[in-house]
C-alpha positions as CSV (number, residue, x, y, z in Angstrom):
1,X,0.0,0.0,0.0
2,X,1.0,3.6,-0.7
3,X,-0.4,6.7,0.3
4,X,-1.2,9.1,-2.0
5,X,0.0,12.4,-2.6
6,X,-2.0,15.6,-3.7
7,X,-2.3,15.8,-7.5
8,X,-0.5,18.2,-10.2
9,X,0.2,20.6,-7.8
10,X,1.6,18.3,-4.9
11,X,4.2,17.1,-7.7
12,X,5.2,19.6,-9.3
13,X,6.0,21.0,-5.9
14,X,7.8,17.4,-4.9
15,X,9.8,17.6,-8.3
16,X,11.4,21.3,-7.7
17,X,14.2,19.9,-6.1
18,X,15.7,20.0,-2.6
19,X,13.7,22.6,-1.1
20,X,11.7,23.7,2.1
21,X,8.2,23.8,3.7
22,X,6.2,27.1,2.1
23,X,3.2,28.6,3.8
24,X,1.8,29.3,1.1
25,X,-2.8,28.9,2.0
26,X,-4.3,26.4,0.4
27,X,-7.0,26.7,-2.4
28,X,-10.1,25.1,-3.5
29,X,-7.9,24.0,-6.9
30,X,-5.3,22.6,-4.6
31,X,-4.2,20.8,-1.8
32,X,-6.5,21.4,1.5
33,X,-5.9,21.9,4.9
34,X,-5.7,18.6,7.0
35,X,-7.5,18.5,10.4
36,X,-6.3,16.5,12.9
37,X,-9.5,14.1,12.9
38,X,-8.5,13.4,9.2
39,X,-5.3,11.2,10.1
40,X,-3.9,8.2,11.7
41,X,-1.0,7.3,13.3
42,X,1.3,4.9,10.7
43,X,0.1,0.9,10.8
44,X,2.1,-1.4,12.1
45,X,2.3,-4.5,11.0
46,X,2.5,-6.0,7.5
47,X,5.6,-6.7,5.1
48,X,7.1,-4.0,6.5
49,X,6.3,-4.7,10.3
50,X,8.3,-7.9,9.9
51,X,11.5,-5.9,9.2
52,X,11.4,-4.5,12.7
53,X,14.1,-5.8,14.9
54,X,13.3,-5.4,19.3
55,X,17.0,-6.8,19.5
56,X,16.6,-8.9,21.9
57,X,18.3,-12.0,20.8
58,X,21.8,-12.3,18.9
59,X,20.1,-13.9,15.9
60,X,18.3,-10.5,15.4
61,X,21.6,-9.4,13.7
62,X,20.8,-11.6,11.0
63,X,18.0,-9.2,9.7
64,X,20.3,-6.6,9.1
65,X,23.3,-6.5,6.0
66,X,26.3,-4.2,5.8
67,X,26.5,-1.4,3.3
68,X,30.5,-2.4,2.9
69,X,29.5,-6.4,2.0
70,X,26.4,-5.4,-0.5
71,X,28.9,-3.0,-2.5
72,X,32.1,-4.0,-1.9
73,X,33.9,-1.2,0.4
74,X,36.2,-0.8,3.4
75,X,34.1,-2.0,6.0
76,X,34.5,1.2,8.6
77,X,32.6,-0.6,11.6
78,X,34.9,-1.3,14.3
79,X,32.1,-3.3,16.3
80,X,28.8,-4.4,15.9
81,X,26.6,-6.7,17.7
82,X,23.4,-7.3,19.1
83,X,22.4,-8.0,22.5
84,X,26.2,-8.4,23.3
85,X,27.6,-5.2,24.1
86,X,24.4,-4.2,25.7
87,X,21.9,-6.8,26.5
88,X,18.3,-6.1,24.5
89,X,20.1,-3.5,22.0
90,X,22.4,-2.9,18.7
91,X,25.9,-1.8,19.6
92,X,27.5,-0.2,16.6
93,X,30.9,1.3,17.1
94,X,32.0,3.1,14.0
95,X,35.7,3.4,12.9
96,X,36.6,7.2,12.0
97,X,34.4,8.1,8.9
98,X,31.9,10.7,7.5
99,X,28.3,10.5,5.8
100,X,28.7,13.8,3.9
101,X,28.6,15.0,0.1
102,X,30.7,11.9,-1.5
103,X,32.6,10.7,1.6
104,X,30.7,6.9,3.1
105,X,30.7,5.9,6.0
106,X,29.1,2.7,8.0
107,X,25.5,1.4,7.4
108,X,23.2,-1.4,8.1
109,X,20.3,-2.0,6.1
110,X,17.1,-3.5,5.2
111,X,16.0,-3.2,1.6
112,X,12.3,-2.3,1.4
113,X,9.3,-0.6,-0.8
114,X,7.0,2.1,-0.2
115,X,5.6,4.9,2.2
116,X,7.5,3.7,5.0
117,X,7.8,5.3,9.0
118,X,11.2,3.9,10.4
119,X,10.8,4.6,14.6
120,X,14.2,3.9,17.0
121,X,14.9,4.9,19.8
122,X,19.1,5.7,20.2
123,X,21.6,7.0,22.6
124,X,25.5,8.3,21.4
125,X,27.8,8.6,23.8
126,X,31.7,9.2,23.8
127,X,34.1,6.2,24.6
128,X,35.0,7.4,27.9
129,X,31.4,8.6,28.3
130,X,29.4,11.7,27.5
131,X,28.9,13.1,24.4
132,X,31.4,12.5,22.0
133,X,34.1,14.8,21.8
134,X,35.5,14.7,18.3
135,X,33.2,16.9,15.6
136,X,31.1,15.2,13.4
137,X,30.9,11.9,15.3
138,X,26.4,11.1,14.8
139,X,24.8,8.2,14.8
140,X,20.6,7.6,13.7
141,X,18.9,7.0,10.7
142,X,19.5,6.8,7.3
143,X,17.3,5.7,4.1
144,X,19.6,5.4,1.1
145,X,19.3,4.7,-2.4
146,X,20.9,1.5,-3.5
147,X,24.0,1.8,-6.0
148,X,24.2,5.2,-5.3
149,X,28.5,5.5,-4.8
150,X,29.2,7.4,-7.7
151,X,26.1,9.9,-7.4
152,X,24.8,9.8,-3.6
153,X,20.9,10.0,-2.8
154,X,19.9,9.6,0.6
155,X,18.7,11.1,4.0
156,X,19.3,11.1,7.9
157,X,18.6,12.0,11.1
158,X,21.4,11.4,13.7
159,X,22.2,12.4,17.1
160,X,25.3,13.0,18.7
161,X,28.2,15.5,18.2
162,X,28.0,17.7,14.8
163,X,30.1,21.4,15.1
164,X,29.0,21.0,18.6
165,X,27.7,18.7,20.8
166,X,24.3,17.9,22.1
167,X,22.7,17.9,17.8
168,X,19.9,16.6,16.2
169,X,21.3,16.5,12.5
170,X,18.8,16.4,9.6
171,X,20.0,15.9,6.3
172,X,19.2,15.8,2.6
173,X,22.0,14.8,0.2
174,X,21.0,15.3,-3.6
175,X,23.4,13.7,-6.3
176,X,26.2,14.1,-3.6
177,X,25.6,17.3,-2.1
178,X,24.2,17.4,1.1
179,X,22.5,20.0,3.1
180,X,22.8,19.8,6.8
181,X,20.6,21.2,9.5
182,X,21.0,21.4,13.4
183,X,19.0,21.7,16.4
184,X,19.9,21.2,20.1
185,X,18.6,18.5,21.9
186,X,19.3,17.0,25.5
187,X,22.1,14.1,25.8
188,X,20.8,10.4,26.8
189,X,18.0,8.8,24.9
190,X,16.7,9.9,22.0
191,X,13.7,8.9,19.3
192,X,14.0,9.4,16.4
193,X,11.6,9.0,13.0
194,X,12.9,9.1,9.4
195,X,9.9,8.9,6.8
196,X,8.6,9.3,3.6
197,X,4.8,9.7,2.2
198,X,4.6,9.7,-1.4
199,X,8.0,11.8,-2.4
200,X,8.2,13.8,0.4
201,X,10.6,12.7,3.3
202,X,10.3,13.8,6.9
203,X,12.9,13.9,10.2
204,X,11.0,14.1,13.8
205,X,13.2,13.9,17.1
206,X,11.6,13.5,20.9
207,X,13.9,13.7,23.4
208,X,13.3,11.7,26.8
209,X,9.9,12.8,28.3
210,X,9.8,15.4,26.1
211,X,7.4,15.8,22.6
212,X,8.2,14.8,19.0
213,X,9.7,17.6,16.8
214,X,9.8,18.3,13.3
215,X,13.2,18.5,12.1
216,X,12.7,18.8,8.3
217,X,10.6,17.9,5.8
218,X,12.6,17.7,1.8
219,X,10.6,16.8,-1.6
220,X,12.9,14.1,-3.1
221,X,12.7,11.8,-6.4
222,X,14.0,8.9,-4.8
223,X,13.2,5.5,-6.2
224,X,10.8,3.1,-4.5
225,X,13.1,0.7,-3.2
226,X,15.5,2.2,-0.6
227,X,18.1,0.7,1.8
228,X,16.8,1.9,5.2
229,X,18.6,1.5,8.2
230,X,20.9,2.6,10.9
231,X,23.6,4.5,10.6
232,X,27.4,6.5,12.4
233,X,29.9,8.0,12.1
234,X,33.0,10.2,14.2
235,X,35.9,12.3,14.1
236,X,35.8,14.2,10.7
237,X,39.1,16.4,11.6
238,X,41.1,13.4,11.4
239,X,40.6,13.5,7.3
240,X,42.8,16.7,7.5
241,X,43.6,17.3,3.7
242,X,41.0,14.5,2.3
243,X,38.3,16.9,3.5
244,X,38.3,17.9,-0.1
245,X,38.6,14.5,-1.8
246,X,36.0,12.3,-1.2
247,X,37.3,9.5,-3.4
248,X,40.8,9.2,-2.0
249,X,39.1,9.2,1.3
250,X,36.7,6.5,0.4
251,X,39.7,4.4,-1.4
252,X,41.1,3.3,2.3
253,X,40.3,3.5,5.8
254,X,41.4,6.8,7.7
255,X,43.2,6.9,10.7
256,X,42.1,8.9,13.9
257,X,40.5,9.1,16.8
258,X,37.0,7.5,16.4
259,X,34.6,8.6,19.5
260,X,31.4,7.1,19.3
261,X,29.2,4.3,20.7
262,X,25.9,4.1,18.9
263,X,23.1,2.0,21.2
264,X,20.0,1.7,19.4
265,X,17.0,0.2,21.8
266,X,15.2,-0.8,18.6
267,X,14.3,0.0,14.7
268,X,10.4,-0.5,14.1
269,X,9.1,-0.1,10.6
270,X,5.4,1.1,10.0
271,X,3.3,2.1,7.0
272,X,1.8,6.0,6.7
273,X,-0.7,7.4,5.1
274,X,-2.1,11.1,4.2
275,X,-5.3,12.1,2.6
276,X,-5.0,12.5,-1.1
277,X,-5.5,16.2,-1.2
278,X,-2.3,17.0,1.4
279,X,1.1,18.2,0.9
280,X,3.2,17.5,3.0
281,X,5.7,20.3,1.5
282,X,2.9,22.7,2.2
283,X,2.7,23.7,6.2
284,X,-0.8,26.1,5.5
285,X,-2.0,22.0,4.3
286,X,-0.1,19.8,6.5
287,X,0.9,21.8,10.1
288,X,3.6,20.1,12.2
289,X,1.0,19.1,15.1
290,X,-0.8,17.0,11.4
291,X,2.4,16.0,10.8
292,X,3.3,14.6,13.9
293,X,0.5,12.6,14.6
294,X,0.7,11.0,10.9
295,X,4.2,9.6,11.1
296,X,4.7,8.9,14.8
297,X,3.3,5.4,15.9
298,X,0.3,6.0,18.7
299,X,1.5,6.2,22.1
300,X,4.9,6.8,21.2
């Protein structure tokens, strides 16, 4: 099943390119304003529902396949386990590496199809503790599309440390240039939810006790299949000069000082849907409070 978007002008809004959310008030001739009452929380359950991993046994791992393996690159995960390293969880300790413009770093994946509402719940620390110290050093979310080395298409949202510590990082990358944002956020546990209704793609964050925020929403022409998954990554100052060549970056494994632990509680995988006459690109049509309650599963 996927949702539908708004007609004509839903797409030709989808297909400008990497933009923002507009304001712009809807019209009889276009998309309308969504109420509340008019949407759901994202079904569980399903092809997809059977991709989501609780991590409670070792075997879980199983479900899960390494970006490196799939298409053949330096495998940049120093460690990775489940319910090893911490007991119920995925432990994912990356070696130093960066998911920006061309550069790759590590990523575990399941393939799948659709309008799909990936949930986890994570918490980045430092090795000795904390948050981690060196810049750049995230670890979340990540739905990629397949083959895409030599021209990168994906998006995240990670946690962690970014230019300085304590982030929420959204991010867009388009034919391998990627458009970061940041926004502050507590350290310890943090949800997170990457999704994507018809071509539009959406990044929420709830901190512990706190409520679920909208971190960016980005049209995108991304094929149907995607590799979604969990990703992280650390200490970008140690490329020093190979900041500006991605590919003699990618072409071995750099040495540094990696500083992250990645904990992820579990990945849950959930189908959303949107009236046919929403756009999601369109706030004055789909508000954040809409929004929210559309891609975030009920009770979360």
């Amino acid at each position: 099943m996927r949702a539908k978007v708004a007609g004509t002008l839903a797409v030709a809004s989808v297909l400008a390119g990497c933009g923002t959310t507009t304001s712009a008030q809807p019209t009889p001739s276009g998309p309308g304003l969504v109420t509340l009452d008019k949407v759901t929380p994202p079904a569980p359950g399903g092809e997809v529902g059977q991709a989501s991993t609780e991590f409670a046994n070792a075997t879980d791992l199983s479900l899960w396949t390494k970006l490196s393996e799939t298409e053949k690159d330096v495998d940049r995960i120093a460690k990775w386990d489940v319910n090893k390293t911490v007991k119920g969880s995925m432990y994912l300790e990356p070696k130093t590496s960066a998911w920006f413009d061309g550069f790759r770093g590590p990523f575990v994946y399941q393939e799948l199809a659709g309008d799909i509402v990936m949930h986890a719940r994570v918490k980045v620390e430092g090795k000795s503790g904390g948050q981690p110290k060196r810049k750049f050093s995230l670890g979340g979310l990540m739905a990629r599309q397949p083959d895409s080395y030599t021209t990168p298409n994906w998006v995240s949202v990670t946690t962690g440390t970014a230019e300085k510590s304590g982030q929420v990082e959204v991010k867009y990358t388009k034919d391998g240039s990627s458009k970061p944002k940041e926004l502050a956020v507590k350290n310890g546990w943090v949800e997170l939810v990457l999704a994507r209704v018809g071509r539009v793609f959406v990044a929420l964050y709830k901190e512990d006790g706190g409520k679920w925020k909208v971190g960016n929403r980005w049209p995108s022409t991304l094929p149907d299949v995607l590799q979604w998954g969990v990703t992280a990554y650390t200490d970008w100052d140690s490329y020093n000069t190979l900041k500006k060549d991605a590919a003699k970056a990618n072409a071995k494994q750099v040495s540094g000082r990696p500083d992250l632990e990645l904990t992820v509680d579990f990945v849950r995988f959930l189908r959303p849907e949107l009236p046919e006459y929403a756009d999601p690109l369109n706030n004055a049509s789909v508000s954040d409070e809409v929004l929210i309650k559309a891609m975030t599963p009920a009770g979360a």
